[in-house]
C-alpha positions, 0 to 999 in steps of 0.5 A: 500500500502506497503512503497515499493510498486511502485504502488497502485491498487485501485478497484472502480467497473468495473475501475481499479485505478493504481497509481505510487508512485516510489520516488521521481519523478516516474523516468521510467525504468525496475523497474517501467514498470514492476509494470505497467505491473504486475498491468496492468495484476491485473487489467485484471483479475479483470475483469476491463473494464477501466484502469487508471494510475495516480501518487501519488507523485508531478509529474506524472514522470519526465523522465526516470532513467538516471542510465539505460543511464549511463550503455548504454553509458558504453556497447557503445550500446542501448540494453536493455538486461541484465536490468531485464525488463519483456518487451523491449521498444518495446514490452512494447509500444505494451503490452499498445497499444494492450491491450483489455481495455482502459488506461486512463493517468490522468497527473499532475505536470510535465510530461517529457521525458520517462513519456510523453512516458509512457502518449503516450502509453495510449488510452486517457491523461486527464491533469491539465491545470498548467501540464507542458508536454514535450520531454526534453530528447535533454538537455541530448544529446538524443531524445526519445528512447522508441519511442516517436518521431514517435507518436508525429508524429502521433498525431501533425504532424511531425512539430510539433514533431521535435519542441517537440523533438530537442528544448526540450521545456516544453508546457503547457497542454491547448497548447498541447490539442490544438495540439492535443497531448492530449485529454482534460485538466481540472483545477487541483482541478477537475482531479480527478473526470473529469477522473474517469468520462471519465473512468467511460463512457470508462468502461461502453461502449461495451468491445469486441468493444473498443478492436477492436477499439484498434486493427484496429486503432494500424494496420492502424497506423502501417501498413496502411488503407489497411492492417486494412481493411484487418483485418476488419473480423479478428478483429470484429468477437467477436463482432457479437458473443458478448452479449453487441451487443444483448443488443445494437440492443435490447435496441435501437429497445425499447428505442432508441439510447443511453440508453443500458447498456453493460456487457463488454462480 
């Protein structure tokens, strides 16, 4: 990794390891976001069935570069034209939650504000029990811009999000798995290999139908039970034509559940 690369990625068999390293505190704005989706599409066409992003540095990130709020709060407007972003908020948010592999947020030191975005967006957050998670951002005269509030919603309720957003608290991880913001918490000593494990069962699962996981739980999310069953046929056809189905019915038919070995096709 060059001294000015943003992010590491690290081949480790069907799993690609991206691991942000934009000093000092991994500070989220164009510049890292673009890393993130240019590795992100590394990542694809390595033919990765799990995707984790980790840092490198002493936090996972600290928040967003205030530097793009100074410039907003100077046009009197949040348009993020003319920053040199690949994607908008928005479509960044999209890009991660749409995409065909699974995103694993493995989360040390603190999380915050544009960060605990960036974590929100992934499929499954894995955090060290002495990680310290929260939306800070109305210590700024803000709240969270990249749409953070709306899936905290999702996840905790809307109690819980306005506690998270207005009073700008900072939670310790074993308090938010309970909540139910994040998936597990494990000591910081065994981060590392608890989420290559989780990202190991995510890559070795059936591809075509976690994709489609993905997609329907984005639509009902989004748009509500009855538009994802609408798109039920839409959605699931790569999986009756897919090779991991054939496996999976075959392997079950000879050895029972839980035993079959899927390509990702």
């Amino acid at each position: 990794m060059s001294e000015d690369a943003l992010i590491a990625r690290e081949q480790r068999g069907n799993i690609s390891v991206l691991t942000m390293a934009y000093r000092p505190y991994n500070l989220l704005g164009p510049k890292l976001i673009n890393a993130i989706v240019e590795q992100i599409e590394e990542s694809q066409k390595a033919g990765s069935r799990a995707i984790v992003l980790r840092s490198g540095l002493r936090h996972f990130s600290a928040g967003a570069d205030l530097d793009i709020f100074d410039k907003r709060v100077e046009q009197g407007s949040g348009d993020s034209a003319g920053e040199n972003r690949r994607l908008n908020g928005v479509e960044f948010l999209r890009f991660m939650e749409l995409l065909p592999i699974p995103l694993i947020a493995s989360v040390h030191g603190v999380c915050l504000g544009g960060g605990l975005e960036l974590a929100l967006s992934c499929d499954y957050i894995i955090a060290a029990s002495s990680a310290k998670i929260g939306s800070v951002e109305a210590t700024l005269g803000l709240h969270p811009s990249l749409g953070g509030i709306q899936r905290q919603v999702q996840r905790i309720g809307a109690l819980r999000a306005k506690e998270m957003s207005m009073l700008a608290r900072r939670y310790d991880a074993p308090t938010l798995e309970k909540w139910g913001l994040i998936n597990l918490t494990v000591p910081e000593e065994s981060l590392e290999k608890a989420t290559m494990a989780v990202a190991e069962e995510f890559a070795q699962g059936p591809t075509l139908a976690h994709a489609a996981t993905k997609e329907l739980a984005h639509i009902s999310v989004n748009e509500g039970v009855g538009a994802a069953d609408d798109a039920m046929a839409r959605v699931q056809a790569p999986i009756w034509a897919s090779e991991d189905l054939k496996a999976g019915l075959a392997s079950f038919r000879k050895n029972g559940p839980g035993l079959a070995k899927f390509a990702g096709r």
